[in-house]
CHARMM-style PDB file with segment names, atoms N, HN, CA, C and O in Angstrom:
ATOM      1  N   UNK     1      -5.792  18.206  -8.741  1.00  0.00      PROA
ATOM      2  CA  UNK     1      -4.719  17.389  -9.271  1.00  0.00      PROA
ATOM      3  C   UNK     1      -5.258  16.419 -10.329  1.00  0.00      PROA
ATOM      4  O   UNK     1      -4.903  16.525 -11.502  1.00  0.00      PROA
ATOM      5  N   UNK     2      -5.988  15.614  -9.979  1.00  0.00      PROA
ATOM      6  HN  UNK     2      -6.277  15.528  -9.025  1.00  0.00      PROA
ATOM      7  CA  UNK     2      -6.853  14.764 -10.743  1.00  0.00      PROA
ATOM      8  C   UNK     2      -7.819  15.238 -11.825  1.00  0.00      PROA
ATOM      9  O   UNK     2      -7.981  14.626 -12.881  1.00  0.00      PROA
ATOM     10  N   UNK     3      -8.542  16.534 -11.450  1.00  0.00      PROA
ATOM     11  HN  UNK     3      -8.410  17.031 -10.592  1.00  0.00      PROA
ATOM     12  CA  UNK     3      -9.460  17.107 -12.381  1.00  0.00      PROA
ATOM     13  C   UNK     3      -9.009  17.678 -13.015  1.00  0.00      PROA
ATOM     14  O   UNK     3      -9.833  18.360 -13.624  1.00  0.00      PROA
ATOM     15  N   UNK     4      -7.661  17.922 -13.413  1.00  0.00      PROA
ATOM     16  HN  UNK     4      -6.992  17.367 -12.918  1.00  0.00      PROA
ATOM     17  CA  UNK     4      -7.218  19.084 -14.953  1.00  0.00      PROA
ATOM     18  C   UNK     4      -6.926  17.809 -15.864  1.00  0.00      PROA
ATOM     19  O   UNK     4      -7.228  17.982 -17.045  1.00  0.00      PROA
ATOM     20  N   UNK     5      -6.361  16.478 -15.520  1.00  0.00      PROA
ATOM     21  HN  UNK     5      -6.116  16.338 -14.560  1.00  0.00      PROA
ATOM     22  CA  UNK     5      -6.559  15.414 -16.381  1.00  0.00      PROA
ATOM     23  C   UNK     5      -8.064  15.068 -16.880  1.00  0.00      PROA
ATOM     24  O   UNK     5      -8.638  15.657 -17.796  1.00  0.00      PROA
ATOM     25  N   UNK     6      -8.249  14.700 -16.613  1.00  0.00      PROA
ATOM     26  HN  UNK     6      -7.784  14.222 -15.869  1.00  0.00      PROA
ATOM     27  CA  UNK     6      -9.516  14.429 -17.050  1.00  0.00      PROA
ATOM     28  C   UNK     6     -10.481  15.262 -17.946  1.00  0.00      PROA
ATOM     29  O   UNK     6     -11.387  14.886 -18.690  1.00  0.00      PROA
ATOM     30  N   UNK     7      -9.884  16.856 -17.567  1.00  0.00      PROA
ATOM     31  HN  UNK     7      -9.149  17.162 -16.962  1.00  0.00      PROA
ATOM     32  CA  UNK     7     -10.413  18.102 -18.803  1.00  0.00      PROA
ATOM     33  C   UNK     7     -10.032  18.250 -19.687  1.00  0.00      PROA
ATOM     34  O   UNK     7     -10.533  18.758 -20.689  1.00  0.00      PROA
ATOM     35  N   UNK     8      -8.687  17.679 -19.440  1.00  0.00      PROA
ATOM     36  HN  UNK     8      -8.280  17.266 -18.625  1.00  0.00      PROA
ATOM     37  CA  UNK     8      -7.792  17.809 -21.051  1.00  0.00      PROA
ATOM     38  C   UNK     8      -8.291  16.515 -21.685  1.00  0.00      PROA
ATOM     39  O   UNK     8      -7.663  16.541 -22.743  1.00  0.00      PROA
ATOM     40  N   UNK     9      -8.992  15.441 -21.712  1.00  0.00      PROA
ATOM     41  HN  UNK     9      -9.502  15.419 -20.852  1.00  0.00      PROA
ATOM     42  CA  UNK     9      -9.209  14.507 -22.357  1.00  0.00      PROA
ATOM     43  C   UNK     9     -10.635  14.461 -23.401  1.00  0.00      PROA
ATOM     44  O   UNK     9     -10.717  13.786 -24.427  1.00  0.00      PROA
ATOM     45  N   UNK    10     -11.575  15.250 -22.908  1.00  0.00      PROA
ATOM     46  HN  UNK    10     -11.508  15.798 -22.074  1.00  0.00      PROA
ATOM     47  CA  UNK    10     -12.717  15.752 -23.580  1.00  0.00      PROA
ATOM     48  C   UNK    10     -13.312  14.053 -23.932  1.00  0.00      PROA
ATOM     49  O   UNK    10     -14.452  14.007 -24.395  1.00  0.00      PROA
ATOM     50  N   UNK    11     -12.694  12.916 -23.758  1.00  0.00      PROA
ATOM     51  HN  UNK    11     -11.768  12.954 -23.382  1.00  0.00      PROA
ATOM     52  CA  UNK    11     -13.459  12.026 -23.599  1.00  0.00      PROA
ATOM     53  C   UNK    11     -13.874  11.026 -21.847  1.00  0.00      PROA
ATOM     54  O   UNK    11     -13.994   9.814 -21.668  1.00  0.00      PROA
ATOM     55  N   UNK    12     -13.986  12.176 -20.866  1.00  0.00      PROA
ATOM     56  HN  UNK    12     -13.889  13.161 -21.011  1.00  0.00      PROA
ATOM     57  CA  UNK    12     -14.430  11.422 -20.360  1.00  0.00      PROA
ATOM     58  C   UNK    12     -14.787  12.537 -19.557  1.00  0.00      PROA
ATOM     59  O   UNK    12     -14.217  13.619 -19.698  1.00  0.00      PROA
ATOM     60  N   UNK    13     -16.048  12.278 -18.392  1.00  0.00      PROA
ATOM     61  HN  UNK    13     -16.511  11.399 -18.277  1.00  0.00      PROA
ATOM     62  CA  UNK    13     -16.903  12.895 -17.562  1.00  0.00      PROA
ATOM     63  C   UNK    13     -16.898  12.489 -16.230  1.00  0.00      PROA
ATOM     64  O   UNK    13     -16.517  11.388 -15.832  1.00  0.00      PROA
ATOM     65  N   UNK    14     -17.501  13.770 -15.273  1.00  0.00      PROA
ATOM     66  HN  UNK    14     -17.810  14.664 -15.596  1.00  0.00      PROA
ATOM     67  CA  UNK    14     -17.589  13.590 -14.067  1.00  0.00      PROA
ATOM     68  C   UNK    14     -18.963  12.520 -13.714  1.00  0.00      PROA
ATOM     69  O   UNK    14     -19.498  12.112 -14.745  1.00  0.00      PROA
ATOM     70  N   UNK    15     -19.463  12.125 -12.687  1.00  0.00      PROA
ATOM     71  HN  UNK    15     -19.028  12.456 -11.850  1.00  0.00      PROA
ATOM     72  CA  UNK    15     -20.544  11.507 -12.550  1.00  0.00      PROA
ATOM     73  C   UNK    15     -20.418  10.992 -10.932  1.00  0.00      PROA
ATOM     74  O   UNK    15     -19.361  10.822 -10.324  1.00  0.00      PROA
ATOM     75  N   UNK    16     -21.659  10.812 -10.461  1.00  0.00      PROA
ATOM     76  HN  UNK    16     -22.518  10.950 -10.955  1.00  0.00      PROA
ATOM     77  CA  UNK    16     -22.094  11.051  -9.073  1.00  0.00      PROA
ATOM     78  C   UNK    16     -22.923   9.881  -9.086  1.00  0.00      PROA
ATOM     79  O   UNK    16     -23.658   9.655 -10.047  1.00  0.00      PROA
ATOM     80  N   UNK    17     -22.842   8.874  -7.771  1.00  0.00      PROA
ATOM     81  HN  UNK    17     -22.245   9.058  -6.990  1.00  0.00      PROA
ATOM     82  CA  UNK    17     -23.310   7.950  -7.529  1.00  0.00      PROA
ATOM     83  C   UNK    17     -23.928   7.936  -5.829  1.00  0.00      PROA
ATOM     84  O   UNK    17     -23.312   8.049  -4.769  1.00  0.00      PROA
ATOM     85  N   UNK    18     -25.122   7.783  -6.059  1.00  0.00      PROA
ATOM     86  HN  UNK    18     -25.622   7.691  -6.920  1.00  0.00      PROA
ATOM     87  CA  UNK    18     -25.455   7.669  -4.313  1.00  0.00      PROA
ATOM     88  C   UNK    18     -25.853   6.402  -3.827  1.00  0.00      PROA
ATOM     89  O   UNK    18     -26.928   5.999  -4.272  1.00  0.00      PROA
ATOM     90  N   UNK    19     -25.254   5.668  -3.021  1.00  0.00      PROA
ATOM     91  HN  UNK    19     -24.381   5.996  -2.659  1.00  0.00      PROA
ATOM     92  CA  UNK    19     -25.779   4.513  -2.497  1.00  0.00      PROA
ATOM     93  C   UNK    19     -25.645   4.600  -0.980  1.00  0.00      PROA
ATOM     94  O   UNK    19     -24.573   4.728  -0.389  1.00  0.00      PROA
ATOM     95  N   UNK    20     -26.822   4.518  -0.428  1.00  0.00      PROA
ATOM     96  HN  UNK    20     -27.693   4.414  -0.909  1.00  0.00      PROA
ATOM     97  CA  UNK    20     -27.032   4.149   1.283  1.00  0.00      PROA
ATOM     98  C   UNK    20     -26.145   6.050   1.969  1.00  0.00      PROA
ATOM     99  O   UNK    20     -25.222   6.506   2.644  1.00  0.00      PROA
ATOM    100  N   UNK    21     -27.377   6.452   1.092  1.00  0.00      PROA
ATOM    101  HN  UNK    21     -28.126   6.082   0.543  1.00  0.00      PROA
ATOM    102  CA  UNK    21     -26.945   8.339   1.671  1.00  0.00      PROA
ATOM    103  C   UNK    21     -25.323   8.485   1.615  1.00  0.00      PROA
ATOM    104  O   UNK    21     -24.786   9.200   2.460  1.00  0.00      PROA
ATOM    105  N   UNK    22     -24.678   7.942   0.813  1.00  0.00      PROA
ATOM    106  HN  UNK    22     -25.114   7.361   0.126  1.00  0.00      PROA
ATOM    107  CA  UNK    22     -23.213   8.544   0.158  1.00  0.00      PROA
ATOM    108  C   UNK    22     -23.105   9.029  -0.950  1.00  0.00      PROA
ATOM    109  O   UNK    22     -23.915   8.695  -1.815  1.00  0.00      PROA
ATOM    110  N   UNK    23     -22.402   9.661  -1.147  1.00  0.00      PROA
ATOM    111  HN  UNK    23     -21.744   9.932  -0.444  1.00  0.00      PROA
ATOM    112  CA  UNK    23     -22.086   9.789  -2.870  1.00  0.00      PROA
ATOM    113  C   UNK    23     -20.640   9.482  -3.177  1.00  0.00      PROA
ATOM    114  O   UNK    23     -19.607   9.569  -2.514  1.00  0.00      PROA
ATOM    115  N   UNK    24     -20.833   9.210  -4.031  1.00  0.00      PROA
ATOM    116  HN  UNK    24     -21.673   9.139  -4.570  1.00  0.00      PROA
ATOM    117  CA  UNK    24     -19.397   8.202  -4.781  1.00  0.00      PROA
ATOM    118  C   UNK    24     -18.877   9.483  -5.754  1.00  0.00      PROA
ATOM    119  O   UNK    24     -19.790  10.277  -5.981  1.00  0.00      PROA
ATOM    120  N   UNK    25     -17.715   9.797  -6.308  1.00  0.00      PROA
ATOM    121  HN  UNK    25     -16.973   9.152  -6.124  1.00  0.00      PROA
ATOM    122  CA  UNK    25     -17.857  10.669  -7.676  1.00  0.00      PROA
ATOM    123  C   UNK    25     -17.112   9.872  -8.625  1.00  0.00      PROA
ATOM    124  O   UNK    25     -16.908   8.816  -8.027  1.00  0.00      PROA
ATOM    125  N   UNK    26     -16.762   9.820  -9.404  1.00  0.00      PROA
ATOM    126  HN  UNK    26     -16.928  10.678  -9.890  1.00  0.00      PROA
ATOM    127  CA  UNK    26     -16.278   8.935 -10.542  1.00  0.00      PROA
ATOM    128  C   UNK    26     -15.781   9.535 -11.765  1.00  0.00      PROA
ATOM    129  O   UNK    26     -16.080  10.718 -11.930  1.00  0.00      PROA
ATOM    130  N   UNK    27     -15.101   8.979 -12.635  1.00  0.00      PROA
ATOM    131  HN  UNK    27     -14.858   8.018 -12.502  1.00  0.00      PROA
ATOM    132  CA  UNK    27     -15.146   9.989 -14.063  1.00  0.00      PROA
ATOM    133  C   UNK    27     -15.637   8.007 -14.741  1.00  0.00      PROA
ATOM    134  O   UNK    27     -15.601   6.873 -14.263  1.00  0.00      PROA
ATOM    135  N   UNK    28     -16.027   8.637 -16.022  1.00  0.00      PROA
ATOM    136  HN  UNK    28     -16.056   9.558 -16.411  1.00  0.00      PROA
ATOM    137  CA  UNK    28     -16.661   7.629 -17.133  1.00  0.00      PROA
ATOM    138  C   UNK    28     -15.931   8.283 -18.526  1.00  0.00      PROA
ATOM    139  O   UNK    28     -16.012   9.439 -18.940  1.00  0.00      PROA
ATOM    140  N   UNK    29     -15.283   7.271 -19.029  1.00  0.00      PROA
ATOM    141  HN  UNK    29     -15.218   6.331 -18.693  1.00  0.00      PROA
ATOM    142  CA  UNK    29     -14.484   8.000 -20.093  1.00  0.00      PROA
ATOM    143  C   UNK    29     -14.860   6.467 -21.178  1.00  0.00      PROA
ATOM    144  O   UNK    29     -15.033   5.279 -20.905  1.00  0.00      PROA
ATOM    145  N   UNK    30     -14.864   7.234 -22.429  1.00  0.00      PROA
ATOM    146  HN  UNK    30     -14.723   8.198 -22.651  1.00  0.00      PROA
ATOM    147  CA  UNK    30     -14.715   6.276 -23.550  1.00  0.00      PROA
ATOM    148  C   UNK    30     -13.942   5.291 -23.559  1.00  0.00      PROA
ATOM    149  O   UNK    30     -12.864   5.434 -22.982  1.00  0.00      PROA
ATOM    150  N   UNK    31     -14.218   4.107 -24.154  1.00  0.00      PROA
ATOM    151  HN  UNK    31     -15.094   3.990 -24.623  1.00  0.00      PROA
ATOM    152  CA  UNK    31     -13.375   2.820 -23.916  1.00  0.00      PROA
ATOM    153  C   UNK    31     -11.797   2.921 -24.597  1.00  0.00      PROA
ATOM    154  O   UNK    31     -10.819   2.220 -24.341  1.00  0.00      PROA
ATOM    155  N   UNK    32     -11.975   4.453 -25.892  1.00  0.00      PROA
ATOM    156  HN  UNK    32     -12.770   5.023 -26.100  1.00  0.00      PROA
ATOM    157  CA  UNK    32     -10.618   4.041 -26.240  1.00  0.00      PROA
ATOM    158  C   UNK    32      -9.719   5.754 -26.191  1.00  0.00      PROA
ATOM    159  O   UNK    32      -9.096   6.473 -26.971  1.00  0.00      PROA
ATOM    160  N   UNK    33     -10.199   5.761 -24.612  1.00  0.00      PROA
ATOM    161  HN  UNK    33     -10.706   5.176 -23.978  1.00  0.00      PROA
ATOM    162  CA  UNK    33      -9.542   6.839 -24.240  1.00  0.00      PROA
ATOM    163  C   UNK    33      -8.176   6.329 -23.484  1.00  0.00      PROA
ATOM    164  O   UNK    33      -8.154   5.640 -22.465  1.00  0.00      PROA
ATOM    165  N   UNK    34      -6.684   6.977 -24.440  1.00  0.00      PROA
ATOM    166  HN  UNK    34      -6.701   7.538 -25.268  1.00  0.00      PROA
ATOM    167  CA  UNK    34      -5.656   6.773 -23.982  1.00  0.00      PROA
ATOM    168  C   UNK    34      -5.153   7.229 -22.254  1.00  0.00      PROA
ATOM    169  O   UNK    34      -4.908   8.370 -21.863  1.00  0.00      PROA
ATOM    170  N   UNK    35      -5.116   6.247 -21.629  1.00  0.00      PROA
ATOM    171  HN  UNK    35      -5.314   5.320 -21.947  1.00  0.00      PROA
ATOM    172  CA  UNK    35      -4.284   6.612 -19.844  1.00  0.00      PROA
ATOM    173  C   UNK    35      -3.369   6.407 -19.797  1.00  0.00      PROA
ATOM    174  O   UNK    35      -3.000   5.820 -18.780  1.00  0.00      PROA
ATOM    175  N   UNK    36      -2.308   6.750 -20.895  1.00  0.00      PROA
ATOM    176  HN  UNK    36      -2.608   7.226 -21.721  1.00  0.00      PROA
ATOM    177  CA  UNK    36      -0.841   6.033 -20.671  1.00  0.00      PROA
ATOM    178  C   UNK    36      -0.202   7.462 -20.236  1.00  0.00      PROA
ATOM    179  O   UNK    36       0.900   7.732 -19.758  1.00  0.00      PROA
ATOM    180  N   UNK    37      -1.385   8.325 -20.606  1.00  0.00      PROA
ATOM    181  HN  UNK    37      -2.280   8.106 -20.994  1.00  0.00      PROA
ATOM    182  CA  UNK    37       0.370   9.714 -19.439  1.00  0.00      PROA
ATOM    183  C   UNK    37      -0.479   9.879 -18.280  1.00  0.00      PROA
ATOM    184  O   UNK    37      -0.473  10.956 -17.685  1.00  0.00      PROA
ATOM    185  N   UNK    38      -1.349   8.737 -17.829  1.00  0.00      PROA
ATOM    186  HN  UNK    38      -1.355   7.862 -18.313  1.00  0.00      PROA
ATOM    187  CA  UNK    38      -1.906   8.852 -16.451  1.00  0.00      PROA
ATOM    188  C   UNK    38      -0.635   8.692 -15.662  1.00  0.00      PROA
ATOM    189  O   UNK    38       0.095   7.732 -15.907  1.00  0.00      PROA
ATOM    190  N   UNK    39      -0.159  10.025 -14.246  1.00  0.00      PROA
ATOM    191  HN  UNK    39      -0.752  10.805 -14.048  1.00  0.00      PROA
ATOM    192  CA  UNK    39       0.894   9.389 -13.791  1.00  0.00      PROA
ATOM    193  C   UNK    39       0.520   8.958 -12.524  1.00  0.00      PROA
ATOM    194  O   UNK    39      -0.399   9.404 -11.837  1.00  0.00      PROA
ATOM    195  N   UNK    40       1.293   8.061 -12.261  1.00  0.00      PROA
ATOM    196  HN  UNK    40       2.040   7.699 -12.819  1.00  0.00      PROA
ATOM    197  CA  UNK    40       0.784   7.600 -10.736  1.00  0.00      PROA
ATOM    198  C   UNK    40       0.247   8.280  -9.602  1.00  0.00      PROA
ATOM    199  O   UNK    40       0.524   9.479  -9.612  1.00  0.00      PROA
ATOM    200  N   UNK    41      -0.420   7.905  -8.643  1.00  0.00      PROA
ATOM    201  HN  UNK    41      -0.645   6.930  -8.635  1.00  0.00      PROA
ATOM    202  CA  UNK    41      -0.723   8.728  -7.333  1.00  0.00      PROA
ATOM    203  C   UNK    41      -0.231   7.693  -6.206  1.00  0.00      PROA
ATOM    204  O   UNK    41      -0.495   6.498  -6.074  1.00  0.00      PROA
ATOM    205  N   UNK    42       0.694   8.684  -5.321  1.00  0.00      PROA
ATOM    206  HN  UNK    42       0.908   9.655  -5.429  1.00  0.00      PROA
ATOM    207  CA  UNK    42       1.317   8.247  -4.098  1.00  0.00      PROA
ATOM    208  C   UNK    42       0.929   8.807  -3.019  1.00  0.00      PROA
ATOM    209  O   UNK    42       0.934  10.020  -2.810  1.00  0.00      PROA
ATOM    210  N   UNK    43       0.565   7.937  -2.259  1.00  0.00      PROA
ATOM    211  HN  UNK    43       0.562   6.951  -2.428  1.00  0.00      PROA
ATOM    212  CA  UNK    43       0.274   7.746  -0.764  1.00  0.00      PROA
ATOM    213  C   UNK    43       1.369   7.260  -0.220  1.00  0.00      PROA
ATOM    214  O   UNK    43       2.096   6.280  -0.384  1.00  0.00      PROA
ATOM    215  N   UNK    44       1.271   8.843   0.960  1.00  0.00      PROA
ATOM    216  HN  UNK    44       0.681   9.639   1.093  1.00  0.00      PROA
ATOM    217  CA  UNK    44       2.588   7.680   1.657  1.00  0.00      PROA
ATOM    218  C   UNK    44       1.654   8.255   3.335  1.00  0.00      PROA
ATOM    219  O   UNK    44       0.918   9.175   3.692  1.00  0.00      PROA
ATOM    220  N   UNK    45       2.364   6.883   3.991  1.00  0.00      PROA
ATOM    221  HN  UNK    45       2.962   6.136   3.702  1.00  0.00      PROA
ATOM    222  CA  UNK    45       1.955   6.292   5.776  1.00  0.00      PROA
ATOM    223  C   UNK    45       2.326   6.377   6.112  1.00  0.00      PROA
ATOM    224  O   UNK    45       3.029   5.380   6.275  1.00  0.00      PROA
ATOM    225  N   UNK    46       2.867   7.999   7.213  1.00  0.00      PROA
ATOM    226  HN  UNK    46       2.296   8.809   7.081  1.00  0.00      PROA
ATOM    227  CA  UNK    46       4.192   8.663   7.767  1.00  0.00      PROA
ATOM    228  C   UNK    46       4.335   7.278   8.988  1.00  0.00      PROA
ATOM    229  O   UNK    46       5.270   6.480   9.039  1.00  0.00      PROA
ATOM    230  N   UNK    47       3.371   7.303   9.701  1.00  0.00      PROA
ATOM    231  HN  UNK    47       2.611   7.952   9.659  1.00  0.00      PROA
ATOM    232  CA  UNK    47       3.055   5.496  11.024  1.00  0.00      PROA
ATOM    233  C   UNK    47       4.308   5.112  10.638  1.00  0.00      PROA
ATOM    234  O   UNK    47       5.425   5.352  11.098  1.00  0.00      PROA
ATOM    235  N   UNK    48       3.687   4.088   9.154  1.00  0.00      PROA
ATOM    236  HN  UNK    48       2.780   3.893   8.780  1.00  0.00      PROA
ATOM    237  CA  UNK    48       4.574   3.082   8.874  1.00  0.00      PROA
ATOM    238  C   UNK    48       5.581   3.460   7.999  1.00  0.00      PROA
ATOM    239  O   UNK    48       6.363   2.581   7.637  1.00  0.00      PROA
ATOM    240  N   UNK    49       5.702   4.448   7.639  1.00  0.00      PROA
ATOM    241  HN  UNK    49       5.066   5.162   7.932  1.00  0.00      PROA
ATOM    242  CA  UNK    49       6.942   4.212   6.978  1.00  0.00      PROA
ATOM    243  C   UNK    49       6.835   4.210   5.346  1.00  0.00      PROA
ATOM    244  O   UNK    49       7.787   4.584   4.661  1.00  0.00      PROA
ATOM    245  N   UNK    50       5.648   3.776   4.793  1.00  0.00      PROA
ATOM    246  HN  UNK    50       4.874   3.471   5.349  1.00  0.00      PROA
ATOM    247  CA  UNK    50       5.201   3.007   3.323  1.00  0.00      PROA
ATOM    248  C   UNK    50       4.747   4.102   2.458  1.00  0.00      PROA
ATOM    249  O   UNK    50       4.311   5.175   2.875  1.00  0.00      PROA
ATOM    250  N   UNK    51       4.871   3.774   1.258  1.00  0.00      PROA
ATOM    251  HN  UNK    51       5.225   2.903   0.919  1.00  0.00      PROA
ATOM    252  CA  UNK    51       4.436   4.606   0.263  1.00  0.00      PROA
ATOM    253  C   UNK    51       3.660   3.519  -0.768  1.00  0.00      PROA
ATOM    254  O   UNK    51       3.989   2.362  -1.032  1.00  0.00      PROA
ATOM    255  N   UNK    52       2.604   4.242  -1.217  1.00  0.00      PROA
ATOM    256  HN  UNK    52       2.337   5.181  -1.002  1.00  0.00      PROA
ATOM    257  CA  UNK    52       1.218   3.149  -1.628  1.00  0.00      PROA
ATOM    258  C   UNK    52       1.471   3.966  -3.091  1.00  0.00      PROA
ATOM    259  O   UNK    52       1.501   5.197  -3.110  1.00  0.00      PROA
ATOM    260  N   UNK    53       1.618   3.291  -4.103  1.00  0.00      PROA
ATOM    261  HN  UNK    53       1.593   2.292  -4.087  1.00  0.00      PROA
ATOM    262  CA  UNK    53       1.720   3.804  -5.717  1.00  0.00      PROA
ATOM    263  C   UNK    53       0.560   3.315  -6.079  1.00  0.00      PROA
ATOM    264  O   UNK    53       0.496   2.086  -6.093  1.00  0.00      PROA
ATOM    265  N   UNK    54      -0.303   3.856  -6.353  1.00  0.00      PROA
ATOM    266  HN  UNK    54      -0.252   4.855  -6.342  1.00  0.00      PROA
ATOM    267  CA  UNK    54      -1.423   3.584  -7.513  1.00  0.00      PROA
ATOM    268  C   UNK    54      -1.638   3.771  -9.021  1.00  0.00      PROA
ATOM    269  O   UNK    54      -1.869   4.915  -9.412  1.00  0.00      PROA
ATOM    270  N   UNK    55      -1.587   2.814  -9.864  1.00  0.00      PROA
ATOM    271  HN  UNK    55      -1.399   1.885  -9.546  1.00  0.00      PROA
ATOM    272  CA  UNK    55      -1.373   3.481 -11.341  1.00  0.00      PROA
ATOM    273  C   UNK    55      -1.907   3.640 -12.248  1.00  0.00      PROA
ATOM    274  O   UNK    55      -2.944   3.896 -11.636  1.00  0.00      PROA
ATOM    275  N   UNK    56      -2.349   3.789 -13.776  1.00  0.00      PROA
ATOM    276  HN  UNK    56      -1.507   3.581 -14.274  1.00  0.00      PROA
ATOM    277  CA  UNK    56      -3.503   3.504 -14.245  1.00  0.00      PROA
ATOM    278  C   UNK    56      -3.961   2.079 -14.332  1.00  0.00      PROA
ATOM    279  O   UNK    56      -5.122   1.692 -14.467  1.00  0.00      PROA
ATOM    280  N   UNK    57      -2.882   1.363 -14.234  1.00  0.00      PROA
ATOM    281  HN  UNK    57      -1.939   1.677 -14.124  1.00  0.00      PROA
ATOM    282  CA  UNK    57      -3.784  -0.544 -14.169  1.00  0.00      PROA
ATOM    283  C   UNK    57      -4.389  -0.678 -12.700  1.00  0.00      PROA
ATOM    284  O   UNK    57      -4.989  -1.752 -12.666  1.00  0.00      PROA
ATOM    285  N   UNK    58      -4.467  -0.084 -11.586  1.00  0.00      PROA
ATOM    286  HN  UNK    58      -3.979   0.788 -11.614  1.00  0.00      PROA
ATOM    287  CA  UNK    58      -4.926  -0.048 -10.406  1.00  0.00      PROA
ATOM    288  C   UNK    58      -6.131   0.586 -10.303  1.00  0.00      PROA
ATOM    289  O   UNK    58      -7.011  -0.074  -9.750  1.00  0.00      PROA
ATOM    290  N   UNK    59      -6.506   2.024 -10.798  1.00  0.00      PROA
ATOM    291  HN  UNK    59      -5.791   2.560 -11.246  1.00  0.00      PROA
ATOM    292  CA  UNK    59      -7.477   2.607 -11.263  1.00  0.00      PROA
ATOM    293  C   UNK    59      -8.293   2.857 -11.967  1.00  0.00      PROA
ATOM    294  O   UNK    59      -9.248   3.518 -11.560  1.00  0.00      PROA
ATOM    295  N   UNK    60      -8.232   2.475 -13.127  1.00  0.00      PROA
ATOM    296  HN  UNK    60      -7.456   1.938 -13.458  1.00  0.00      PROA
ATOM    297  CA  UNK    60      -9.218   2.389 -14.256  1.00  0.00      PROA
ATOM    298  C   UNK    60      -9.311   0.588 -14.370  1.00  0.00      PROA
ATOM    299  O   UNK    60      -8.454  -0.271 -14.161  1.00  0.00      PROA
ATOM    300  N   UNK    61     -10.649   0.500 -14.764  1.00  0.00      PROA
ATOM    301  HN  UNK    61     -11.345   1.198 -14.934  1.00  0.00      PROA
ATOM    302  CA  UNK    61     -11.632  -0.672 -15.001  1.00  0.00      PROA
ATOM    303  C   UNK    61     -12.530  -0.703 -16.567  1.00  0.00      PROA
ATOM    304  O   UNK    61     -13.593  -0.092 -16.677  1.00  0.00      PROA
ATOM    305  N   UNK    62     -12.196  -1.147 -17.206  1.00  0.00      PROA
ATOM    306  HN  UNK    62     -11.333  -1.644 -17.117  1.00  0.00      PROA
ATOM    307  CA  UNK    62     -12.857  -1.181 -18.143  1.00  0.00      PROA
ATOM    308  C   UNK    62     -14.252  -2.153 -17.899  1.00  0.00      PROA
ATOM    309  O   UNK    62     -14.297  -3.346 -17.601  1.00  0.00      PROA
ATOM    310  N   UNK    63     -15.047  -1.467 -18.071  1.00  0.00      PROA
ATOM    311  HN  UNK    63     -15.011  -0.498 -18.314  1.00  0.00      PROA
ATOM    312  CA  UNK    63     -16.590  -2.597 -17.957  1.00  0.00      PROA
ATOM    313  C   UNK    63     -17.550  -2.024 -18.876  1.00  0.00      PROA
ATOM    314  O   UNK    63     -17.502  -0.806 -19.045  1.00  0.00      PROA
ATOM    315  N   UNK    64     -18.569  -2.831 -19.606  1.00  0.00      PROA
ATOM    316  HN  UNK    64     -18.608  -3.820 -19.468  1.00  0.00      PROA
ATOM    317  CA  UNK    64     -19.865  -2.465 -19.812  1.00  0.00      PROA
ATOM    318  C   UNK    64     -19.095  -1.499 -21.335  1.00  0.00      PROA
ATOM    319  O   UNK    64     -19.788  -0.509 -21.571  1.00  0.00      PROA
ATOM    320  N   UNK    65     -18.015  -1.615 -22.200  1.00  0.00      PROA
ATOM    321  HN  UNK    65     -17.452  -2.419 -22.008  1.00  0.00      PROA
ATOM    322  CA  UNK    65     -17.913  -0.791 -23.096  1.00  0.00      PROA
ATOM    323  C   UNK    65     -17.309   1.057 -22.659  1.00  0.00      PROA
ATOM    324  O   UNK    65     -17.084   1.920 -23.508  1.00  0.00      PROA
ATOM    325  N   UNK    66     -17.215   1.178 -21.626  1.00  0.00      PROA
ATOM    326  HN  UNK    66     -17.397   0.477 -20.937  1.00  0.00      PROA
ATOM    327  CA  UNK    66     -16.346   2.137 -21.136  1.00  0.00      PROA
ATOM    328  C   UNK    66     -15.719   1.819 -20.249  1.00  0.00      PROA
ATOM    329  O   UNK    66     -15.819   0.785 -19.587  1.00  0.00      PROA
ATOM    330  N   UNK    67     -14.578   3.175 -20.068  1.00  0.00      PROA
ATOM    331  HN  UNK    67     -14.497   4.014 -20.605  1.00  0.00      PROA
ATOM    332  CA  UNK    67     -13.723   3.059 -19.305  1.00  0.00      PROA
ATOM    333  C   UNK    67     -13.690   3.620 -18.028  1.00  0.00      PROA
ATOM    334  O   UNK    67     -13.393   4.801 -18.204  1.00  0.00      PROA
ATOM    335  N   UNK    68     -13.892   3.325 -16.389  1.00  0.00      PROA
ATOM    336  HN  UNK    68     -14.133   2.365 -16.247  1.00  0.00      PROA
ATOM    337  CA  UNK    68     -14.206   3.855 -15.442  1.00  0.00      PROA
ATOM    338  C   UNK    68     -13.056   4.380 -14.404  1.00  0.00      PROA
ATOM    339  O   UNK    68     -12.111   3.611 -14.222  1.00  0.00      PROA
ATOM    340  N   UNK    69     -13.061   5.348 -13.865  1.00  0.00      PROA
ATOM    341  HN  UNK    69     -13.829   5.971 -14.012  1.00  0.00      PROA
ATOM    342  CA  UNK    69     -12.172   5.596 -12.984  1.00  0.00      PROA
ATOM    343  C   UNK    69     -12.579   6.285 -11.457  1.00  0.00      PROA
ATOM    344  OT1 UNK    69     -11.697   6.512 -10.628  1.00  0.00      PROA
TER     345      UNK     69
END
C-alpha cells in the first residue's frame, strides 16, 4: 500500500535502521519532494470503537535538509 507511493516518486528511498537488535525501515525522500496526494492512513480499534487518521503532517518530518517518513 505504502510502497507503490513512494516508487512513483523516484525522489525518495527505502532505508533500514538497527538500534538495540531492531530494525526500523523508513523512506528518506528529498526535501522538496511533493506529499500533497499523500492520502491518509486509517486505523480503526474495533475494542473501542475509534478510527486513528494519520496524514502527511503526522508522518513526514522534515530534518537535517530531507524529508523523512
Amino acid at each position: 500500500m505504502i510502497a507503490p507511493y513512494f516508487n512513483s516518486l523516484q525522489k525518495c528511498e527505502s532505508k533500514e535502521l538497527t538500534h538495540k537488535q531492531a530494525i526500523y525501515s523508513y523512506y528518506e525522500c528529498n526535501i522538496d519532494v511533493n506529499i500533497n496526494n499523500f492520502e491518509p492512513l486509517t486505523f480503526i480499534h474495533s475494542e473501542l470503537g475509534q478510527k486513528f487518521i494519520l496524514d502527511k503532517d503526522d508522518l513526514f518530518k522534515d530534518y537535517n535538509g530531507k524529508k523523512y517518513f
